[in-house]
Wavefront OBJ file of the C-alpha trace (Angstrom):
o trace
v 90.918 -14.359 -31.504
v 88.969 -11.307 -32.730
v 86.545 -13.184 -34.992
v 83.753 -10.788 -35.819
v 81.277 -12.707 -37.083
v 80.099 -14.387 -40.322
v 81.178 -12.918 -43.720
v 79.563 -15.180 -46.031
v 78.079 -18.760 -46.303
v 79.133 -20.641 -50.004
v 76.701 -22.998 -51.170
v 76.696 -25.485 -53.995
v 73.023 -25.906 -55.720
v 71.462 -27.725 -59.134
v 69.771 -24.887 -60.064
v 71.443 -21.825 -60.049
v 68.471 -19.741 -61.702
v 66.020 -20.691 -58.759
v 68.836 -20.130 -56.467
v 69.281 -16.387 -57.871
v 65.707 -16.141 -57.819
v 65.223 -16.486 -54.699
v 68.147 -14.747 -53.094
v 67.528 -11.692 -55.066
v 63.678 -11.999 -54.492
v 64.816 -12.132 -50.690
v 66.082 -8.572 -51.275
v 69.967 -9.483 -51.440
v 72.191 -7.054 -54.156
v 73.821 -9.739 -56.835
v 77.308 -9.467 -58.613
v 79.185 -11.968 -60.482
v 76.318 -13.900 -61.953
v 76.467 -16.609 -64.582
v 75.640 -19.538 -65.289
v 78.269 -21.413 -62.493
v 76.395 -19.189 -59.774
v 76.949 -15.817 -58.196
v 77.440 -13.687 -55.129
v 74.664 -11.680 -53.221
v 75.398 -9.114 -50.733
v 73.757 -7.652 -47.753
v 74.224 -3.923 -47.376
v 77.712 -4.160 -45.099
v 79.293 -6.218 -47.757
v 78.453 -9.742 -45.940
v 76.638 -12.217 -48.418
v 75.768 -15.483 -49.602
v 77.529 -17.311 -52.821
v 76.209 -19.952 -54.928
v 78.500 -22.372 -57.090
v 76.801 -25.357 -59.135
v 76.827 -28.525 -56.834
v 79.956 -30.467 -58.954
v 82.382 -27.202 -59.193
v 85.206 -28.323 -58.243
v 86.727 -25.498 -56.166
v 84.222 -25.898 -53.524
v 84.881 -28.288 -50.851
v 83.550 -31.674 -50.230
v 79.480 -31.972 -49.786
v 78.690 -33.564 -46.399
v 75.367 -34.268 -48.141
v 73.239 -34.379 -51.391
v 72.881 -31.096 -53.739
v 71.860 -28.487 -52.994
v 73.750 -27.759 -49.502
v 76.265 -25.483 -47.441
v 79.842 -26.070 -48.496
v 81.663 -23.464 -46.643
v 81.369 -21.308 -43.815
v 83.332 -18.163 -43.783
v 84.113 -15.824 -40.980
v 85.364 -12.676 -40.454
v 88.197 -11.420 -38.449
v 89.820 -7.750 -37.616
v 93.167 -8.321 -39.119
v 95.999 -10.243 -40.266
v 97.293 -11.006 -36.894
v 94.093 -12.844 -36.057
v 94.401 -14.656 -39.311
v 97.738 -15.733 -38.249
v 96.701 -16.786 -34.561
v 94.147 -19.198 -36.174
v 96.322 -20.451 -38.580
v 98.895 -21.316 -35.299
v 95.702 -22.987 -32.924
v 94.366 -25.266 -35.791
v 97.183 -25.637 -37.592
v 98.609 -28.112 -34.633
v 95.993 -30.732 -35.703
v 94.963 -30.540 -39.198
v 95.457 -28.943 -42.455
v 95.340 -25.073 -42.956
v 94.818 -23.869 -46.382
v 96.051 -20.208 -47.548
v 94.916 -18.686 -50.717
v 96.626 -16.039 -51.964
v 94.613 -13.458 -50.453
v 95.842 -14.920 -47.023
v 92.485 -16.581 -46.468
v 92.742 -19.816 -44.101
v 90.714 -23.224 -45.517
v 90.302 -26.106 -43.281
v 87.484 -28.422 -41.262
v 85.731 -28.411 -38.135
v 85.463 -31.502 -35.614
v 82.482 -31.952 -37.337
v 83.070 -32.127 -40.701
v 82.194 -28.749 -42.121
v 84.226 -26.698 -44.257
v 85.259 -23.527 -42.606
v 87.155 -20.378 -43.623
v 88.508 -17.127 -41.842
v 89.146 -13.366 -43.811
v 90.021 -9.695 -42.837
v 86.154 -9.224 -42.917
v 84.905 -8.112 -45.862
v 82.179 -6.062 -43.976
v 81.883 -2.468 -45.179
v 80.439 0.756 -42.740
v 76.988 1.543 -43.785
v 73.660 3.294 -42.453
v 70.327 2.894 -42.605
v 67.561 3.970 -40.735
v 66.719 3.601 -37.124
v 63.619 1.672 -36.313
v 61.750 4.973 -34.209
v 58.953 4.189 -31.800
v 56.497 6.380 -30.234
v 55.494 4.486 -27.001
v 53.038 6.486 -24.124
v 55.389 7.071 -20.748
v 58.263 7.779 -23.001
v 59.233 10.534 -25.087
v 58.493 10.507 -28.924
v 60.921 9.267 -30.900
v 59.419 10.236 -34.603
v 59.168 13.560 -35.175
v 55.467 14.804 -35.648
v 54.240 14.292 -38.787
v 56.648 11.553 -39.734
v 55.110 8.474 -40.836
v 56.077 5.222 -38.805
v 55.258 3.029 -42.333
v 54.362 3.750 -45.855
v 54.021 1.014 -48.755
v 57.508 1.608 -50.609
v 59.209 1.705 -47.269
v 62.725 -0.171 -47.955
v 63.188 -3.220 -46.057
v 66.216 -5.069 -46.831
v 68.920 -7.306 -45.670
v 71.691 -5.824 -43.362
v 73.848 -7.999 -42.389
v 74.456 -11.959 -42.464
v 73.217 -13.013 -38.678
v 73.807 -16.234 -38.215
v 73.613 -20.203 -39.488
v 72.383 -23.331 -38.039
v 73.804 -26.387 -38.062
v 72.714 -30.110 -37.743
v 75.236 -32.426 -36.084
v 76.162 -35.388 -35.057
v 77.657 -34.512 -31.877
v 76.666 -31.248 -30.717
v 79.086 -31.071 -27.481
v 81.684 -32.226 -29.837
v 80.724 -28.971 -31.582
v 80.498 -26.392 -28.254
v 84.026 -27.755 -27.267
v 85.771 -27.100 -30.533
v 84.414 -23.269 -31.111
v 84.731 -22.986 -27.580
v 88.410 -24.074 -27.197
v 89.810 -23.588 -30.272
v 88.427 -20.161 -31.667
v 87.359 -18.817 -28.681
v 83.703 -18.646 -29.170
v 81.361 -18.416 -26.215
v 77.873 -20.028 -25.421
v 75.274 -17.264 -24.406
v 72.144 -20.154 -24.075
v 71.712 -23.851 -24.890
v 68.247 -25.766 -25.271
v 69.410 -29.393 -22.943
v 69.926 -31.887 -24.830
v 69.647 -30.189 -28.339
v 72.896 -27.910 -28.420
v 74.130 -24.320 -27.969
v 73.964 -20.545 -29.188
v 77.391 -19.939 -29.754
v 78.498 -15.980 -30.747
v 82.820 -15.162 -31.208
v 84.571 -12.976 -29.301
v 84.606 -10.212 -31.761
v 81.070 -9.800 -31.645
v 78.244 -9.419 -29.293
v 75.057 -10.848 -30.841
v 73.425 -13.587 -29.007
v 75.137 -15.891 -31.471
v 76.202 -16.152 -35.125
v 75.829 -20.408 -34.786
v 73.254 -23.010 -32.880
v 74.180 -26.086 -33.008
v 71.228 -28.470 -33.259
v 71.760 -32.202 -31.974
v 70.577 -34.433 -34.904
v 70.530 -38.104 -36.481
v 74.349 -38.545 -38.341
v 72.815 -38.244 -41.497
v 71.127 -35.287 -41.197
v 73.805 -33.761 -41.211
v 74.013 -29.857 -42.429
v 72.271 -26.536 -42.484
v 69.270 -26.478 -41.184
v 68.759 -22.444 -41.940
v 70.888 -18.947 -42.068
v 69.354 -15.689 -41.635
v 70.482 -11.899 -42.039
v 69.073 -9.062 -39.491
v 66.851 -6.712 -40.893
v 66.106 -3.153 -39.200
v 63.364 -3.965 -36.961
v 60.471 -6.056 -36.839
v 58.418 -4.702 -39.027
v 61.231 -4.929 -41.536
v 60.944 -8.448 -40.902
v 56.912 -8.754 -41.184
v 57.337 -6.382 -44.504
v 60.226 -8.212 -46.452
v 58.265 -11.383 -45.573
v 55.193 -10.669 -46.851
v 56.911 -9.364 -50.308
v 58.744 -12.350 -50.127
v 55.602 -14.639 -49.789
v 54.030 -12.515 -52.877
v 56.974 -13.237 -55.379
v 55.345 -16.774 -54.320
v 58.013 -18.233 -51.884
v 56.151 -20.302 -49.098
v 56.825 -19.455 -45.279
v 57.946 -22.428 -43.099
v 57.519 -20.898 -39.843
v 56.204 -17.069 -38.709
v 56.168 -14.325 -38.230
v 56.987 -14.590 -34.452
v 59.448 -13.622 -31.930
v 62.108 -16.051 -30.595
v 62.832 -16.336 -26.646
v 66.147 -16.904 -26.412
v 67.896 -13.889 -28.506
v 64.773 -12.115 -28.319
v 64.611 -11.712 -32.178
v 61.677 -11.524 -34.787
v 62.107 -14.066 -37.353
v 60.293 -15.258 -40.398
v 61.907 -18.585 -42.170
v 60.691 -19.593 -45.405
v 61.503 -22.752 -48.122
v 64.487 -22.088 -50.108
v 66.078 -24.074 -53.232
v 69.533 -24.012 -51.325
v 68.667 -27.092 -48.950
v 67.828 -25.269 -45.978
v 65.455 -22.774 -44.644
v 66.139 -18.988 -44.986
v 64.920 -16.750 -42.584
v 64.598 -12.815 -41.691
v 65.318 -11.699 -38.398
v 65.521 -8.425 -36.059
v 66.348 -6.789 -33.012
v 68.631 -9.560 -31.433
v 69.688 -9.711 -27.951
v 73.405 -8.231 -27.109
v 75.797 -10.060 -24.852
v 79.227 -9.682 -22.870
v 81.379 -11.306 -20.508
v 79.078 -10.503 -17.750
v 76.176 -12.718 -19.331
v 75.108 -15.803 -17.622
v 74.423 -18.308 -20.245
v 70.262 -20.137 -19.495
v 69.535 -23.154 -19.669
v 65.834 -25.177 -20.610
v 64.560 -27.535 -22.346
v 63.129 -27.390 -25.875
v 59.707 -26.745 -26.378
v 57.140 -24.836 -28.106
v 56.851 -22.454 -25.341
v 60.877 -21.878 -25.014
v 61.018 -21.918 -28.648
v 59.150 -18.659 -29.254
v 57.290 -16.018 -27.151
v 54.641 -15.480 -29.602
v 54.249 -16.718 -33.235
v 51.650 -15.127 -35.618
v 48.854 -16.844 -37.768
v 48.601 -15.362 -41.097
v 45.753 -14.922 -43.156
v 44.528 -13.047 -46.577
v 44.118 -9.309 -46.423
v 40.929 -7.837 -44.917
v 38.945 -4.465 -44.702
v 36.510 -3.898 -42.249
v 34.166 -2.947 -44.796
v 34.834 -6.173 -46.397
v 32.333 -9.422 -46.526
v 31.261 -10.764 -43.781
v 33.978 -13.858 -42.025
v 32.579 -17.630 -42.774
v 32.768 -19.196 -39.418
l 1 2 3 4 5 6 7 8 9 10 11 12 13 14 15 16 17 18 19 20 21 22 23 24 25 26 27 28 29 30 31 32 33 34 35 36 37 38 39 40 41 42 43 44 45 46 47 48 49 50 51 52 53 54 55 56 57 58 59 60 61 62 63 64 65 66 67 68 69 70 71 72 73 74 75 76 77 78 79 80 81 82 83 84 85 86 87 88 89 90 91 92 93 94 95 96 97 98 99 100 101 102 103 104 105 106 107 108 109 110 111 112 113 114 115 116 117 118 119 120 121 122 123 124 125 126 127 128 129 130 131 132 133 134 135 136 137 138 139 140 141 142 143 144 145 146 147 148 149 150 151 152 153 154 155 156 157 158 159 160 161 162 163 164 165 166 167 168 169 170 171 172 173 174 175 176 177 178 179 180 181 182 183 184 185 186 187 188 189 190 191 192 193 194 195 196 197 198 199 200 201 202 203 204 205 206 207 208 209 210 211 212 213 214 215 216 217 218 219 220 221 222 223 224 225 226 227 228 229 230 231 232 233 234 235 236 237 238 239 240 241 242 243 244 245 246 247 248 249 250 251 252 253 254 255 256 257 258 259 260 261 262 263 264 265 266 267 268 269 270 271 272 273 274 275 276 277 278 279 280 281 282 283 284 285 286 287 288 289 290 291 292 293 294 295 296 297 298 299 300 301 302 303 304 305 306 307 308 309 310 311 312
């Protein structure tokens, strides 16, 4: 099944201003907006949508407003659409809207959707580094930074979930859509990334309590790493406060920056992610600090070194 990745994740909040606050603040583009919510896209099309909490086209809430209703994915074509709707089909109900999008439920409880992908060619920028022992990438006289440099959101990455049962999960991505596992922390769950993409994952499932139950955080890839330190740090001056970061993740190798949110779970930034094939031998280790992240920055107020003197 040729399942490309995540096209959007639908949400339903109690406050739809704070919600469009902070998405937009975040750097998404938003369409659609009212009073009953909105959509807010990434530059390839992929987004995030917002409905108030008691709408009653969303699906059923596995927990208390605000929270993740739906999860949709992308796939190459109609004939993948179809295949899905045969494999899950033969155990549970399959809903088609008339735009031939498929409606149903995981193993585990959460809504999820499939759709020709929505995702739309774009470019942007290459991160260029000039590194001794190799050649220059930036031509001379080009600037690696400047303060209106853009730094926005690409594409959606991926979501995390808290479950009950997080082999429960694996199996049912594993052998019913055909996702793979590229790395799993023991005893906590698994990166998971489809078969029509080659991320380190687009889902981790994180073992949890039964009623904890949900998202724990989504994030969307942004150019490079200093994308991510730059978006965050506008982010943290329209006043949103960071959760955890800047730092760099081990497993996927990314740069990520999470942050609060008024959507029930943590949003994050992230960059330069690992890529994976068939040929990848999925790791193993335990959950820790150290396996957690490779690095993770302190941050402090702006200083000059012609500034005051540091209190120590």
């Amino acid at each position: 099944m040729n399942i490309i990745g995540l096209d959007a994740l639908v949400f339903g909040v109690d406050d739809v201003q704070a919600c469009t606050d902070c998405l937009v603040d975040y750097g998404l583009t938003s369409s659609n907006i009212s009073a009953d919510g909105g959509r807010f896209e990434a530059m390839d099309g992929t987004a995030i949508v917002i409905r108030r909490g008691d709408d009653a086209s969303l699906p059923p809430a596995l927990g208390p407003t605000p929270s993740l209703r739906e999860t949709i994915y992308g796939v190459a074509s109609v004939a993948d659409l179809e295949a899905i709707a045969d494999e899950l089909g033969r155990d549970r109900e399959v809903r088609r809207d008339a735009d031939g999008s498929l409606h149903c439920v995981d193993d585990l409880g959460f809504a999820i959707a499939f759709q020709v992908t929505c995702r739309r060619p774009f470019t942007a920028p290459a991160d260029l580094t000039n590194a001794p022992g190799s050649a220059p990438q930036r031509p001379v006289n080009q600037l690696g930074i400047s303060p209106d440099m853009i730094a926005v959101p690409r594409t959606l990455s991926h979501v995390v979930y808290f479950v009950p049962d997080a082999a429960k999960g694996e199996a049912f991505y594993r052998d019913r859509l055909g996702f793979v596992t590229t790395d799993s922390f023991v005893g906590v769950g698994p990166f998971m990334r489809p078969a029509g993409m080659d991320d380190h994952h687009c889902l981790f499932l994180i073992q949890t309590p039964p009623h904890m139950q949900g998202c724990e955080h989504f994030t969307f890839h942004m150019g490079s790493g200093t994308e991510v330190l730059l978006a965050g740090t506008r982010f943290q001056q329209k006043g949103w406060t960071s959760f955890w970061g800047p730092g760099r993740h081990l497993f996927g190798s990314n740069w990520f920056w999470y942050f609060n949110s008024p959507l029930g779970c943590h949003i994050e930034y992230d960059a330069d992610m690992d890529k994976h094939d068939e040929a990848w031998a999925a790791r193993q280790a335990p959950l820790s600090a150290d396996n957690s992240q490779l690095f993770l920055f302190t941050s402090r107020e702006k200083w000059s070194p012609g500034g005051p003197p540091e209190k120590h």
